[in-house]
C-alpha positions as CSV (number, residue, x, y, z in Angstrom):
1,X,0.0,0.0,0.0
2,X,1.4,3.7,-0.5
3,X,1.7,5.8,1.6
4,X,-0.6,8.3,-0.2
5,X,-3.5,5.2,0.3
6,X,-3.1,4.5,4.4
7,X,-6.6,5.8,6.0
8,X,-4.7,8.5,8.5
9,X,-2.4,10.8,8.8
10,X,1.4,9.5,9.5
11,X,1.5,12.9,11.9
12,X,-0.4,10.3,14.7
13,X,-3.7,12.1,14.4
14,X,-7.0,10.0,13.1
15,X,-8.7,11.8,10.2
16,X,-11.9,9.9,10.7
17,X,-12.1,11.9,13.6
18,X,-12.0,15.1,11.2
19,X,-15.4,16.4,10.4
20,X,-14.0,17.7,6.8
21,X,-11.8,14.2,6.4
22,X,-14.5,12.2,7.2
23,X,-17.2,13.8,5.0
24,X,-19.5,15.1,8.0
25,X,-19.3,18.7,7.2
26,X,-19.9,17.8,3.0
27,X,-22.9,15.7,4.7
28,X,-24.6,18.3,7.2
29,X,-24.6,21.1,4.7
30,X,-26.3,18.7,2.0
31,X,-28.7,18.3,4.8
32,X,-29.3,22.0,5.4
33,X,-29.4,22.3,1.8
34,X,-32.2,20.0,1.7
35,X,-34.1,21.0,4.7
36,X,-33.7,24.7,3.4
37,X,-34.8,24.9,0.4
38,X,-38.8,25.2,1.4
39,X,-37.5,28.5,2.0
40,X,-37.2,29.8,-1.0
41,X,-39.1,27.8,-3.6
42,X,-41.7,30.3,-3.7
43,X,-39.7,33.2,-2.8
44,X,-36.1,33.0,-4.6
45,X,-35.4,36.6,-3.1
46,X,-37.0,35.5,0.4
47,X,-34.7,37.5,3.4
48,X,-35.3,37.1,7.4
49,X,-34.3,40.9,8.5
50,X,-30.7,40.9,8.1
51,X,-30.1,37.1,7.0
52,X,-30.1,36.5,3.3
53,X,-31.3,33.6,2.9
54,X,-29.9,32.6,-0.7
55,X,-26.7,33.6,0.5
56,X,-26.7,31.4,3.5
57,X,-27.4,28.2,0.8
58,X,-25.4,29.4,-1.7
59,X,-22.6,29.0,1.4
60,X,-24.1,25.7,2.3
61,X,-23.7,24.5,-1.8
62,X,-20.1,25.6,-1.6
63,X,-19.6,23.4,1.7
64,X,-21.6,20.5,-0.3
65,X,-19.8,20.4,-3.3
66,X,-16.4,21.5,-3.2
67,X,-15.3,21.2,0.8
68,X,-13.6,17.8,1.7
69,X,-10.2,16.8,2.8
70,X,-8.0,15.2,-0.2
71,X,-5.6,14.3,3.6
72,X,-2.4,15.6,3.6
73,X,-0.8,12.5,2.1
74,X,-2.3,13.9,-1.4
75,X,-1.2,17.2,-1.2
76,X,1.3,18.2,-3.8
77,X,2.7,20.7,-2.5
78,X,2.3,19.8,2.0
79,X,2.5,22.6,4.1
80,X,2.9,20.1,6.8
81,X,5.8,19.4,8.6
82,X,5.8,16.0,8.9
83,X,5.4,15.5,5.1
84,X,8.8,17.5,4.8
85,X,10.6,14.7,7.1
86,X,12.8,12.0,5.1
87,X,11.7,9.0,7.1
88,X,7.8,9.6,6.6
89,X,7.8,8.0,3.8
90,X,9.7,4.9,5.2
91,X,7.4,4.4,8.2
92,X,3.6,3.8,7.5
93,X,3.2,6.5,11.0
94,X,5.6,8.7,13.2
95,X,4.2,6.9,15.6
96,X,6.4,4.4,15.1
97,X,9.7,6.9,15.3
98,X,11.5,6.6,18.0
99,X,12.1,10.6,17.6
100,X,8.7,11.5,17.6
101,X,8.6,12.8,21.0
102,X,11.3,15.4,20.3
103,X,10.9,15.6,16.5
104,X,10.8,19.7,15.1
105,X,8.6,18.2,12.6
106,X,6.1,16.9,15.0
107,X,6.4,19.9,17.3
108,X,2.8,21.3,16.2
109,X,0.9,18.2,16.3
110,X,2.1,17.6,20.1
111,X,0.8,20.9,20.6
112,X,-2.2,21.3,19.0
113,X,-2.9,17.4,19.7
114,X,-1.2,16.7,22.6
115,X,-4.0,12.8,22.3
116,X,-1.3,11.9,20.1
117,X,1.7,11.6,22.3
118,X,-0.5,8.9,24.5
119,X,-0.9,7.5,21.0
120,X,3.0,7.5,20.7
121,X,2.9,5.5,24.1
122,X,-0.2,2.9,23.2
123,X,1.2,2.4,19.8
124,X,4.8,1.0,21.5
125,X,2.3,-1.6,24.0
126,X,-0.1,-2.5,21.4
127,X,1.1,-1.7,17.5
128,X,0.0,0.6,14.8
129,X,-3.1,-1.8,13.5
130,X,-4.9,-2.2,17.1
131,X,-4.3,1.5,17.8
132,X,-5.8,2.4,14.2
133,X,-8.9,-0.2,15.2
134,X,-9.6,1.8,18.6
135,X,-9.4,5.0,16.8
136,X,-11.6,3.8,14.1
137,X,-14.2,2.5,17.1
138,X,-13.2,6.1,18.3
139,X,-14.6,7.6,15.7
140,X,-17.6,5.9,15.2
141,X,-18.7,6.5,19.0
142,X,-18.6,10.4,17.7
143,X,-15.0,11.5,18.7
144,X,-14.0,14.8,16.7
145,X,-10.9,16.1,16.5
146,X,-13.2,19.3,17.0
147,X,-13.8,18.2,21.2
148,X,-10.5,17.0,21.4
149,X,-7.8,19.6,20.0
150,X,-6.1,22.5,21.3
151,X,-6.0,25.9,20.0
């Protein structure tokens, strides 16, 4: 498998858990699209006060159609730090580094998802594929990335 295929990001964070990697935020404005549109099917021009309406679903249409993450493994041009590291694409995760803990590259991600150093640690006891499987059962239950960062 390349690396460009693997279903999260080698940085130790879970993109299932990402509303726009795991299609929720595409999904929920296809639903306000739908529930919305009552609105202005016999009124194209139809305002509440200050909130333009048709502006609001023209919003939700670009979040429908053209908002997604392609994951930072497809990027072409990654303004990622971890994609700029030469073992990345020798280990399937820097999880499995043994310099991830003090790596420049994974500096941000420790910061601003400091989940994934206990990843770091669970991944050494357990292995990358059950750690993937609890973050996939993670994700399922409803964990965001959303809840759980740091800003």
């Amino acid at each position: 498998m390349n690396i460009e295929d693997l279903p999260y990001g080698v940085c130790g964070v879970y993109c299932g858990q990402c509303p726009s990697g795991n299609g929720k935020i595409r999904s929920l404005a296809g639903n306000l699209i739908r529930y919305t549109a009552d609105l202005t099917s016999d009124n194209p021009d139809f305002e509440i006060k200050e909130f333009n309406v048709k502006e609001f679903r023209e919003g939700l249409r670009w979040f429908h159609e053209s908002y997604g993450c392609p994951t930072c493994l497809k990027i072409k041009e990654p303004w990622c730090e971890v994609m700029k590291c030469e073992k990345v694409r020798k280990l399937k995760s820097c999880l499995l580094c043994d310099s991830f803990l003090e790596c420049p590259h994974t500096e941000y991600h420790r910061d601003r998802y400091p989940f994934v150093i206990e990843h770091y640690h669970y991944v050494k006891e357990v292995g990358l594929e059950q750690h993937l499987k609890q973050e996939e059962l993670r994700a399922k239950e409803g964990v965001s990335l959303i809840d759980i960062r740091k800003y």
